[in-house]
N, C-alpha and C positions, 0 to 999 in steps of 0.2 A: 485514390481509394480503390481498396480491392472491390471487382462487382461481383458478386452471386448472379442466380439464374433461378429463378420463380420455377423452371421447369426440370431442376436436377434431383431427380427420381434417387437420392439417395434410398438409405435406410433408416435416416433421422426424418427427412422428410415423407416418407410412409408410416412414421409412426406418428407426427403429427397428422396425419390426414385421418389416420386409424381416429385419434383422439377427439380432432376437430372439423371433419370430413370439408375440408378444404388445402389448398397449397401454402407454404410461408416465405418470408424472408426472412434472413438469420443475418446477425449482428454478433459480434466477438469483442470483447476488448479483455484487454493482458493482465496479469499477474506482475506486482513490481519485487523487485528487489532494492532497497536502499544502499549505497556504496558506503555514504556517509550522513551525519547531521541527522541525530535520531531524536526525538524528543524536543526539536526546535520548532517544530511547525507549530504547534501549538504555541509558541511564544513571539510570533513574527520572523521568525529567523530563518536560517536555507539550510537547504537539502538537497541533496543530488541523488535521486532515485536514478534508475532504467526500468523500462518495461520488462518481463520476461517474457519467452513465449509456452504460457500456460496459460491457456483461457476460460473464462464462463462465455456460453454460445446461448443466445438466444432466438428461437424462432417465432416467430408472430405473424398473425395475419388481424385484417380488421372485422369489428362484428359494428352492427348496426347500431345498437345500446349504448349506453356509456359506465359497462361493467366489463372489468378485466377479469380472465380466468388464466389461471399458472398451474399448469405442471412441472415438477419441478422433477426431474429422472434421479438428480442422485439420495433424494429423499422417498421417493415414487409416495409423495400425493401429488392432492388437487387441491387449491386453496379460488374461491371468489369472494369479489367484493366491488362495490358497487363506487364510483368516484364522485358522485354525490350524497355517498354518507356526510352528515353533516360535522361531527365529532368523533372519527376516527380514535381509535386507542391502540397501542402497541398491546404486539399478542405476547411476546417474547417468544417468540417461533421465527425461522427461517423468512415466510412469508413478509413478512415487519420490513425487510430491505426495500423488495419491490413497491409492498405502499406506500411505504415515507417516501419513496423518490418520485412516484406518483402523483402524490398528493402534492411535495412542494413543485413539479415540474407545473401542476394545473392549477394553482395557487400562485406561481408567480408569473401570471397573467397570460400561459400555453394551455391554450383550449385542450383536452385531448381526448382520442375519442376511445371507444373501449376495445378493448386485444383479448385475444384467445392467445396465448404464450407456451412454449416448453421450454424451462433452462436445463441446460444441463452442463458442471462443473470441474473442469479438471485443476483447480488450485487446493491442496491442502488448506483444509478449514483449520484456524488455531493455527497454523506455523508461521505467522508473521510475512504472509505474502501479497497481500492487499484482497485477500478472495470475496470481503464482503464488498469493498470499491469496486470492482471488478462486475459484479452482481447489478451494484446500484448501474455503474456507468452503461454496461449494456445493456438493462432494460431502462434507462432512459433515454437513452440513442436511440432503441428502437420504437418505444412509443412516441418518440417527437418525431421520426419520419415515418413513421406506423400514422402518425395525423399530420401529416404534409407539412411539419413544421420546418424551419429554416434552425437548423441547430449551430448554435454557437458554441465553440467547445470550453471556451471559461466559463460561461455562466453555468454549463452543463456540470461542470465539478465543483462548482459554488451550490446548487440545488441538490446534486448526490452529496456532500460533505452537509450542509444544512438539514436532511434524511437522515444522515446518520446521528449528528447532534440531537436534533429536538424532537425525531421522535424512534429512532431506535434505541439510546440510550450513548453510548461511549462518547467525550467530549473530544472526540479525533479532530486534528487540523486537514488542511487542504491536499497534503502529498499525495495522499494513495487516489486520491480521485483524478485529481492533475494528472497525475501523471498517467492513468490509463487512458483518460484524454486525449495527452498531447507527446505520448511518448512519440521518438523516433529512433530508428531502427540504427542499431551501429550507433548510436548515442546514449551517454548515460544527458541527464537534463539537472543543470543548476539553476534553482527555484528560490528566489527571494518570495517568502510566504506571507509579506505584508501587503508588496505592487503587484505582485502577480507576474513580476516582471522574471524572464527564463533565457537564458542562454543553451544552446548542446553545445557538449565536448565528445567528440570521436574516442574512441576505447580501442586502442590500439588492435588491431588483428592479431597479433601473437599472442595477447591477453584472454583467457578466456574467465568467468562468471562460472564458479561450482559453488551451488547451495545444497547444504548440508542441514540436513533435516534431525532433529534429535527425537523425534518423536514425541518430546513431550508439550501438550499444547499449551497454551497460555489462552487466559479469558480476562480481557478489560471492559467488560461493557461495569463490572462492578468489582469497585475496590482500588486497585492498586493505579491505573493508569490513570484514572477519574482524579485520584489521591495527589499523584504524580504534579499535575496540571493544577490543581488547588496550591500545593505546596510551591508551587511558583508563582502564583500570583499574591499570597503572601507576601514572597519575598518582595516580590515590586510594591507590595501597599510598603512595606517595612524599609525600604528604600528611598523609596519616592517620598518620605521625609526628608533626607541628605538629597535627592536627586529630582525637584520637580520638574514638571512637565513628563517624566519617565511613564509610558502607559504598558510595556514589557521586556521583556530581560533582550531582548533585541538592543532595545537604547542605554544597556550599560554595557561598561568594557570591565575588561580585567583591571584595569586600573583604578577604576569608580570602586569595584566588588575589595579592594584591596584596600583603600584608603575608608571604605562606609561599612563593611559590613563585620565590621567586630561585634557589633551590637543584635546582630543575626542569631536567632539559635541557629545551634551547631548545623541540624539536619537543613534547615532551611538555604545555611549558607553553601551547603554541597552541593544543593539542586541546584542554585543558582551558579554555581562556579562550572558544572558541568556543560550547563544551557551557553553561559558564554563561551565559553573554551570551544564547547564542540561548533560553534558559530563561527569561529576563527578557523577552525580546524579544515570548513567545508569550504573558506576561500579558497585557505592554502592549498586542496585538492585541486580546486577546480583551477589554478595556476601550473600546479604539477602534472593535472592530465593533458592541459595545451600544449606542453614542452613533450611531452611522453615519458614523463618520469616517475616513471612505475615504481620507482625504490622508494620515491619522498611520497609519491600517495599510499604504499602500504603503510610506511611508519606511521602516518596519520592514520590509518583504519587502527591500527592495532591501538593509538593514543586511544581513539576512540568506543575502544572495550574495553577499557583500561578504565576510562573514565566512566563510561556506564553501570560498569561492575563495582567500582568504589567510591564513586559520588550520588551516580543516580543509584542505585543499586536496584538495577534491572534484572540483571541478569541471573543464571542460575546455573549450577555447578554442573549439569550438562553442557550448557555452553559456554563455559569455562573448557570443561573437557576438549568438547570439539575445537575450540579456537588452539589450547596448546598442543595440540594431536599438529593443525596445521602449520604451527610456526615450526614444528622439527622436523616437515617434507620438506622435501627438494621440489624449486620452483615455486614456492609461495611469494606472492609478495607482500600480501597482508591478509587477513584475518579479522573478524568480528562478529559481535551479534548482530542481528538487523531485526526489524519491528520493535514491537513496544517491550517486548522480553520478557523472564518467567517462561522460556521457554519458546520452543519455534526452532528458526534457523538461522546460522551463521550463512554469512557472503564472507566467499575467499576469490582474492584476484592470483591467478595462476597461469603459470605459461601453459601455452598450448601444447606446447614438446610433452610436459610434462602432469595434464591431466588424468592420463590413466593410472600412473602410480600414485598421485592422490588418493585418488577415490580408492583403490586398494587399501590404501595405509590407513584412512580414515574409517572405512568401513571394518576394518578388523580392528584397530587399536581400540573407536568407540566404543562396538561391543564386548570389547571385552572390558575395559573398564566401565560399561554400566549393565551390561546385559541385554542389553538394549537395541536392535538392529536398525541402524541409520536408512533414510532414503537419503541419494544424492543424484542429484541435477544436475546437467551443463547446460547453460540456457546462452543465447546469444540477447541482445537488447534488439526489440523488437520494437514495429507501430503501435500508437493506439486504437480505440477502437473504429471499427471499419466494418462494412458489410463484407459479410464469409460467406463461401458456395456452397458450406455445407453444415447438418449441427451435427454431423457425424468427427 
């Protein structure tokens, strides 16, 4: 673990003193990008994120009470609230992350004591890069060693994902937590989302991670991803007549979905075809990235927009855009959308030689076909969260 220094006289840490007139420790944990397997987590099935290195920093020091106070810089308020409110309710504000992961951190049996906090965030909010996980996992990192708790880092993403289900709203699965968890560095990470169970595959060095930002966000806490997740559990009640004992689209194959689901409406049976497919899809990856075969894991990312754009129908003719803009550079290997979609950003796997005339090609082709001026990243796979020297 990286160590900070209680006594590094930044300029984040003079402004926490400004605010809190005492010193902090600061906690960081990363931004992910998904390679593949989108829309599985919620159904038991794998995903192979990497961490990026874009993070939310939080710094905190302990107060005597057992009430938290957050400043939050890229909003510039102040939000308090006390952890022995008895019936807590979402504000639907920013704030809502911090206390749901609060509240289930001291709820599932971690005393905790009260924090004077500053966050402050460099993940694109809406672009589909885990920046509320991000949020949750390091201010619960830091309030469980902010009260000398012994932090386990799966339960840690089990209580930030439960924060975000049952009391901020989005019925998100386990990835985006996990993964800023237990990312590692120079690894994407293949996640069975039923055991918990994780392997890393090395991402070759010549490979580099450019996310492509379309500007346009996306908002699931209501409607379409809530929708998404409905209409697959459906298809399991509608299934699970032909296929008992079946409790998610995890425990069918393409075979079962072939021989049972004629009787499927139509839209239901595309959700489900996608969920399985991209299920298989994230084996055959994570077989393709042990060999270092970058040709057969692009073909699979592109299968992969391919299918969320005409099964799941995720996505949207911005990122359509950007994904054809990448298949006609030089040195692409594959292209797609990543997060829940309706907007955000594609992950493209690109040689390293050949990064800079990407981003060229993509940043003029995009705007000119939508008007619209892209941000683009080159992120390397990064740790999870860890204590940082600085919130600067």
């Amino acid at each position: 673990m990286q160590k900070g220094s209680r006594h590094t006289r930044s300029e984040g840490q003079r402004r926490f003193n400004r605010l809190y007139h005492s010193d902090a420790l600061v906690y960081r944990a990363p931004g992910r990008v998904n390679l593949i397997g989108e829309h599985t987590d919620y159904n038991d099935g794998f995903v192979m994120p990497a961490a990026i290195d874009l993070y939310t920093r939080v710094a905190i020091a302990p107060r005597l009470d057992r009430r938290i106070q957050i400043h939050s810089e890229n909003f510039a308020e102040s939000v308090e609230f006390d952890l022995d409110e008895p019936d807590p309710r979402a504000a639907r504000h920013w704030s809502d992350y911090v206390r749901g992961v609060a509240m289930m951190i001291d709820r599932g049996g971690h005393r905790l004591r009260g924090a004077n906090i500053l966050i402050q965030g460099e993940i694109p909010a809406g672009a589909g890069l885990g920046s509320s996980a991000s949020v949750e996992v390091a201010v619960g990192y830091a309030l469980m060693e902010n009260s000398g708790l012994v932090v386990d880092l799966v339960e840690l993403a089990r209580l930030a994902q439960r924060a975000e289900n049952e009391f901020v709203g989005p019925r998100c699965g386990i990835m985006d937590q996990f993964i800023a968890c237990l990312g590692r560095a120079g690894h994407a990470l293949r996640l069975d989302c039923r055991s918990l169970d994780y392997s890393l595959a090395p991402i070759p060095e010549d490979a580099s991670l450019v996310i492509c930002n379309t500007m346009v966000k996306h908002e699931h806490a209501h409607g379409e991803y809530n929708l998404r997740r409905a209409e697959c559990e459906e298809g399991v009640r509608l299934l699970a007549r032909k296929l008992p004992g079946i409790t998610a689209l995890r425990d069918v194959t393409l075979a079962d979905l072939n021989r049972h689901g004629g009787f499927l409406p139509r839209m239901i049976y595309k959700r489900c075809r996608h969920v399985i497919t991209e299920n298989a899809r994230v084996i055959d990856a994570a077989a393709a990235l042990s060999l270092s075969d970058l040709i057969e894991f692009g073909r699979l990312m592109q299968e992969s927009h391919r299918s969320l754009r005409d099964d799941y129908e995720v996505s949207s003719p911005e990122l359509d855009t950007m994904v054809r803009l990448a298949r006609e550079a030089e040195g692409v290997y594959g292209a797609r959308m990543t997060g829940g979609g309706f907007g955000g950003c594609t992950i493209n796997l690109v040689r390293a030689d050949r990064v800079a005339g990407f981003k060229r090609l993509i940043a003029a082709g995009y705007e000119q076909a939508t008007g619209i001026a892209p941000e683009i990243y080159t992120s390397t796979a990064v740790s999870g969260v860890e204590q940082a020297g600085s919130i600067d």
